[in-house]
DRENSEVEX-526640 format. One record per residue: residue in one letter; x, y negated, z of N, C-alpha, C in turn. Coordinates in steps of 0.02 Angstrom, whole numbers, padded with zeros to 5 digits, always signed. Each point is the difference from the previous one (the first is absolute). Layout:
residues N
aXYZXYZXYZ;...
***
This chain:
residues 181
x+06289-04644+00098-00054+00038-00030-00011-00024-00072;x-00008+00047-00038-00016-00011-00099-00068-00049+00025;x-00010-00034-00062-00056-00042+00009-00060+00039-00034;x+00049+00058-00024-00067+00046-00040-00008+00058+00036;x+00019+00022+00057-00009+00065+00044-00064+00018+00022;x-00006+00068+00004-00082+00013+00029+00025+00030+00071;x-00040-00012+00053+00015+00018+00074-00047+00065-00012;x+00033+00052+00013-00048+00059+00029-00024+00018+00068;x-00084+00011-00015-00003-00011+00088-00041+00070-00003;x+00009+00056-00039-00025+00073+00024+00023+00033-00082;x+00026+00042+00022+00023+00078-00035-00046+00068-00010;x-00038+00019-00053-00022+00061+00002+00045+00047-00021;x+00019+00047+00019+00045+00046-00033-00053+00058-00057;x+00002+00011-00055-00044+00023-00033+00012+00083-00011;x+00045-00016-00063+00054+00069+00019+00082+00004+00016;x-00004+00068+00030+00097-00006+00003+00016+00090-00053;x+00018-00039-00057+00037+00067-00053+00062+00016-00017;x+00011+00043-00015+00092+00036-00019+00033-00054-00040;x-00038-00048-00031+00041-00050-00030-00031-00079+00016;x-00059+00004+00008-00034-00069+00003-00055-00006+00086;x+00020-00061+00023-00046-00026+00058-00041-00049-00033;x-00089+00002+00018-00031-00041-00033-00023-00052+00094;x-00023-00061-00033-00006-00014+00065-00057-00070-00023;x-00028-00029+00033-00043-00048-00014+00010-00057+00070;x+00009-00058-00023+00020-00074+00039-00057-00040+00001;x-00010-00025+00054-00053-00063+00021+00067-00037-00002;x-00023-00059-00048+00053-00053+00002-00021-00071+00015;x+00001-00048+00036-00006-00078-00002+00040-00028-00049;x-00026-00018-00047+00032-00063-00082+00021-00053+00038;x+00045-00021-00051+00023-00074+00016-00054-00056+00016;x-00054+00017-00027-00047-00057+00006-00046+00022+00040;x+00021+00053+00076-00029+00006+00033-00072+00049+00001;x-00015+00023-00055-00054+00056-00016+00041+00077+00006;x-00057+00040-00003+00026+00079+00022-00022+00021-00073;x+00040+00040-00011+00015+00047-00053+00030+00063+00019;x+00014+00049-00058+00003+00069+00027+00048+00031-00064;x+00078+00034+00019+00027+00012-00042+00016+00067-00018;x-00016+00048-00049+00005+00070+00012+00089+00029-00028;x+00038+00030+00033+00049+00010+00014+00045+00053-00011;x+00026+00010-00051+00034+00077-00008+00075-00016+00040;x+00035+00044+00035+00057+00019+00031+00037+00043-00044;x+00057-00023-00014+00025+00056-00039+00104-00004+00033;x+00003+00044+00012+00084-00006+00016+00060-00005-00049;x-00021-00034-00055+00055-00026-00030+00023+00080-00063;x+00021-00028-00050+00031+00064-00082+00049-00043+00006;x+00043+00043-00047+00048-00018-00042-00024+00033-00079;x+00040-00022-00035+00006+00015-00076+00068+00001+00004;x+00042+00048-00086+00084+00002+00001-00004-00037-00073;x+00020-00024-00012+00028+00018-00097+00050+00030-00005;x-00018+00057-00032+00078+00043+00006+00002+00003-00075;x+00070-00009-00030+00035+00005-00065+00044+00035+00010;x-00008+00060-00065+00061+00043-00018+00067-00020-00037;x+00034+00037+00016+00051-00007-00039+00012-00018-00114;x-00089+00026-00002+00014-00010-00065-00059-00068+00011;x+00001-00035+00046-00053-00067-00005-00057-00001-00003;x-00033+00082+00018-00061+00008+00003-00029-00033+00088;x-00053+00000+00012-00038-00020+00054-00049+00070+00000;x+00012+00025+00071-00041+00048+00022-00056-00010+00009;x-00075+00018-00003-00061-00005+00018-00018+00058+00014;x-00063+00006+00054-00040+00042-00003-00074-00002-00024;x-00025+00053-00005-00076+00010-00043-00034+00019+00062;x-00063-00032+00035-00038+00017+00037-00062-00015-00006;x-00058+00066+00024-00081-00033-00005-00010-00037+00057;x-00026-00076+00004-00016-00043+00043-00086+00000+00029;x-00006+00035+00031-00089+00001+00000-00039-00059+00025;x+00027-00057+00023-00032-00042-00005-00007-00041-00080;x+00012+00007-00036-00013-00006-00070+00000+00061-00057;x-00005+00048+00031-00015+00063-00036+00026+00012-00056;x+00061-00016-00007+00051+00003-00062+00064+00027+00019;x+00059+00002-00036+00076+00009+00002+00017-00057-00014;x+00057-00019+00058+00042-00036-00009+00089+00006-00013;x+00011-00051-00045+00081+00026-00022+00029-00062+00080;x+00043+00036+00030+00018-00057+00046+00088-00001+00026;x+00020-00049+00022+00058+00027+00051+00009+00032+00046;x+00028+00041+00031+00006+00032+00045-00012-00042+00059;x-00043+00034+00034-00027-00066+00077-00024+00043+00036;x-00005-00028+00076-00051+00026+00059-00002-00046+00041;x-00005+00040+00077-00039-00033+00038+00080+00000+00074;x-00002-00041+00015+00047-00011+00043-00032+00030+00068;x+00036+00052+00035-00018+00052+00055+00009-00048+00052;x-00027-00004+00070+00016+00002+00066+00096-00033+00002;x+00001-00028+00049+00084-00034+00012+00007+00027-00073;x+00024-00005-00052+00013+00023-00068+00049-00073-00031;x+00056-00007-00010+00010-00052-00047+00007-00006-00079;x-00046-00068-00020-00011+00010-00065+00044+00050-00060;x+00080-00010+00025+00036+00013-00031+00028+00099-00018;x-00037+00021+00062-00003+00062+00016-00055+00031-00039;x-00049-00035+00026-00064+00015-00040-00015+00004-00082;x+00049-00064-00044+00021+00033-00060+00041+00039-00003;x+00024+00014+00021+00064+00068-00015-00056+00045-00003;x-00028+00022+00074-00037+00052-00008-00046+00009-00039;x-00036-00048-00030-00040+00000-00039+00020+00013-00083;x+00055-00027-00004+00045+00005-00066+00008+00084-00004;x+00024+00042+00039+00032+00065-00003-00059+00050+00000;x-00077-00041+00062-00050+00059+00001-00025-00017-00076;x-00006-00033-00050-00048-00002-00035+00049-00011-00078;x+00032-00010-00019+00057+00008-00044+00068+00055-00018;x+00024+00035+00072+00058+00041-00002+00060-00051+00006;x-00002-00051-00014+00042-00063-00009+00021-00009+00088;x+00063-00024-00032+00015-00039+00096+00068-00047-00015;x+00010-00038+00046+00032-00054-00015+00037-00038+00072;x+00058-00025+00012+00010-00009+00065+00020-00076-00012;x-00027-00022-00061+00023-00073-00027-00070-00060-00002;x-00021-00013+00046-00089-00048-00022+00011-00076+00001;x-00024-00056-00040+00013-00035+00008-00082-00031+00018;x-00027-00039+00044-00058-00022+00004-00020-00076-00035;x-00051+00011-00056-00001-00039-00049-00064-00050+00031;x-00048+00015+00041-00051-00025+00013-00037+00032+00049;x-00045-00039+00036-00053+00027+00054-00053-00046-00027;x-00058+00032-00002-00082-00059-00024-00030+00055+00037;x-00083-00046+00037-00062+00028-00005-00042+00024-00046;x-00018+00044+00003-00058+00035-00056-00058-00046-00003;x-00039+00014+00046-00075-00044+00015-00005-00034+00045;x+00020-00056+00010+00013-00052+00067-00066-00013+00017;x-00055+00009-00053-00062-00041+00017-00044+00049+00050;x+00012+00080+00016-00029+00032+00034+00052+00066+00042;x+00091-00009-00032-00002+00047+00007+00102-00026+00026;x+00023+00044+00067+00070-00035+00013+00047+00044-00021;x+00004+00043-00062+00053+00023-00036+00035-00017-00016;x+00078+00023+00019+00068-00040-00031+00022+00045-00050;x+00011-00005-00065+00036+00031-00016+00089-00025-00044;x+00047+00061+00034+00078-00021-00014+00002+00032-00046;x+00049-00028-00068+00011+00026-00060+00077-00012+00004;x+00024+00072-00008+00081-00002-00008+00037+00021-00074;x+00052-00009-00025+00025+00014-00066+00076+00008+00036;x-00013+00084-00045+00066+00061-00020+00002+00014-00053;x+00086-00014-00041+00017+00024-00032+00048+00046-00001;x-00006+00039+00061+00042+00040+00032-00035+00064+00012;x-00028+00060-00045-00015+00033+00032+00018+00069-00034;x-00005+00064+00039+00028+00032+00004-00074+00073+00003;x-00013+00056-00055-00047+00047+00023+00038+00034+00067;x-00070+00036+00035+00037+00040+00067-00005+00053-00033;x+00055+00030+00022+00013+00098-00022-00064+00013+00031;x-00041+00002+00036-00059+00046+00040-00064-00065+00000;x-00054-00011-00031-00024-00050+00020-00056+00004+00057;x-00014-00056+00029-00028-00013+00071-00069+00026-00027;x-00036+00035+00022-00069-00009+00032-00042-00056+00008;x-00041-00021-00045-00052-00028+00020-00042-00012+00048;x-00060-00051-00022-00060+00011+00054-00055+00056-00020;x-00032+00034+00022-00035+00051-00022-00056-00025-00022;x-00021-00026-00008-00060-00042-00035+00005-00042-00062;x+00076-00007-00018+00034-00051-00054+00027+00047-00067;x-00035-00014-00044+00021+00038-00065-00004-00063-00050;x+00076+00031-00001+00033-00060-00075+00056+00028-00035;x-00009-00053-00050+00045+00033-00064+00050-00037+00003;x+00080-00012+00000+00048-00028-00032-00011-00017-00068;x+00029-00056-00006+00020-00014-00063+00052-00089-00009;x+00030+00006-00042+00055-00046-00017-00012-00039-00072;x-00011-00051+00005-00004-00035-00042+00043-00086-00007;x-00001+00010-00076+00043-00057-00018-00035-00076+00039;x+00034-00067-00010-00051-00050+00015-00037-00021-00059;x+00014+00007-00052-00047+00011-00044-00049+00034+00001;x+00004+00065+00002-00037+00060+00023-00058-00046+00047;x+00011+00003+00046-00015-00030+00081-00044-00074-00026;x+00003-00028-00045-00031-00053-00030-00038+00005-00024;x+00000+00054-00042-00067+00036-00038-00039+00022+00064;x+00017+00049+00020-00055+00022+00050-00048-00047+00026;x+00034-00052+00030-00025-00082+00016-00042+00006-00039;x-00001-00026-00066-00054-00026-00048-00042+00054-00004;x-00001+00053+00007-00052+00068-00005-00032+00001+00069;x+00024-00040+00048-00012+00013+00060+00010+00074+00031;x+00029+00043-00002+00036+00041+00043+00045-00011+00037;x+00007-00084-00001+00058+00000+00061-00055-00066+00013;x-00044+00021+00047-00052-00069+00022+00010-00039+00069;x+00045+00017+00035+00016-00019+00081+00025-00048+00000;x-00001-00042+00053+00040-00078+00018+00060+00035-00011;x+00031+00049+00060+00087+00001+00017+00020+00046-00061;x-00016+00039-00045+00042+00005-00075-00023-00043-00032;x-00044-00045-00013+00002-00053-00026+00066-00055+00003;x+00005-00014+00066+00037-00047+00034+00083+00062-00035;x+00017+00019+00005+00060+00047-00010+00004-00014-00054;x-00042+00014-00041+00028-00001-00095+00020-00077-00017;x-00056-00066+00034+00027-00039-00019+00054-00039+00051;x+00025+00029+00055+00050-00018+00014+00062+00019-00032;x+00009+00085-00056+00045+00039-00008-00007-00050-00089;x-00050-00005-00016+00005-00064-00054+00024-00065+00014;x-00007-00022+00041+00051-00066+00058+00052+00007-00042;x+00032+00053+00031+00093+00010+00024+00019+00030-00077;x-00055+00006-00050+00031+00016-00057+00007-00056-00053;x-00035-00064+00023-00013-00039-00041+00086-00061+00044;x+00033+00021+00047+00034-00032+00016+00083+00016-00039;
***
């Protein structure tokens, strides 16, 4: 047993939603007192970095309503039911880009919010990709814009904050990594 573990000794289930379970924990602390931990469920995203052939990096443009703005981002979702990560970017790459790719290499897996919340998200990098003659269908609720930009490009946005997210965050300066090598 961690010497820092909390024992849970009751579960409220709060809500259960199309993307998120909220849930609330009676927990016993290490030092033996009760505390109470509130709990988001989430089944795991991926993110892609996809680069074109002329070295651009694909993004999409989406309104985020929990911060009531547009965001410039990588192509990402939400990993479905039995779904593997690796499937789940593809599909996600083709519904929301036209892009598809049968080449992924997986660069990283991190938590989003460990302090309230058990999201994994997998970030893969293609430089293999290919438009589809017919493109996939979306989610019907998801309106976004393509767009391709340099890593320069993609740097600026950074500093303007249009690219404000951990996982395109994490992408540009990993894709700055591998350029500085």
């Amino acid at each position: 047993m961690n010497k820092f573990q909390e024992k849970t000794i009751h579960t409220e289930h709060i809500y259960q939603g199309k993307v998120i379970q909220v849930q609330v924990d009676e927990v016993i602390l290490p030092n033996g007192e009760y505390s109470k931990r509130e709990l988001v469920n989430h089944p795991g995203a991926v993110a892609v970095i996809a680069i074109t052939k002329e070295n651009k990096i694909v993004f999409v443009e989406q309104y985020r309503k929990p911060l009531e703005r547009s965001l410039v981002e990588i192509p990402a979702g939400k990993i479905e039911e039995d779904e593997q990560p690796a499937v789940t970017a593809i599909r996600e790459l083709e519904e929301e880009t036209g892009y598809t790719t049968n080449e992924l290499t997986l660069v990283t897996s991190f938590f989003t919010s460990p302090g309230f919340a058990d999201e994994l998200v997998h970030i893969y990098l293609t430089d293999q990709i290919e438009k589809l003659d017919v493109p996939i269908e979306g989610d019907d609720d998801e309106f976004i814009e393509v767009m391709e930009l340099s890593l320069s490009e993609a740097q600026k946005y950074v500093e303007d904050k249009r690219i404000h997210d951990a996982k395109t965050n994490y992408a540009i300066l990993y894709l700055q990594t591998l350029e500085m090598k």
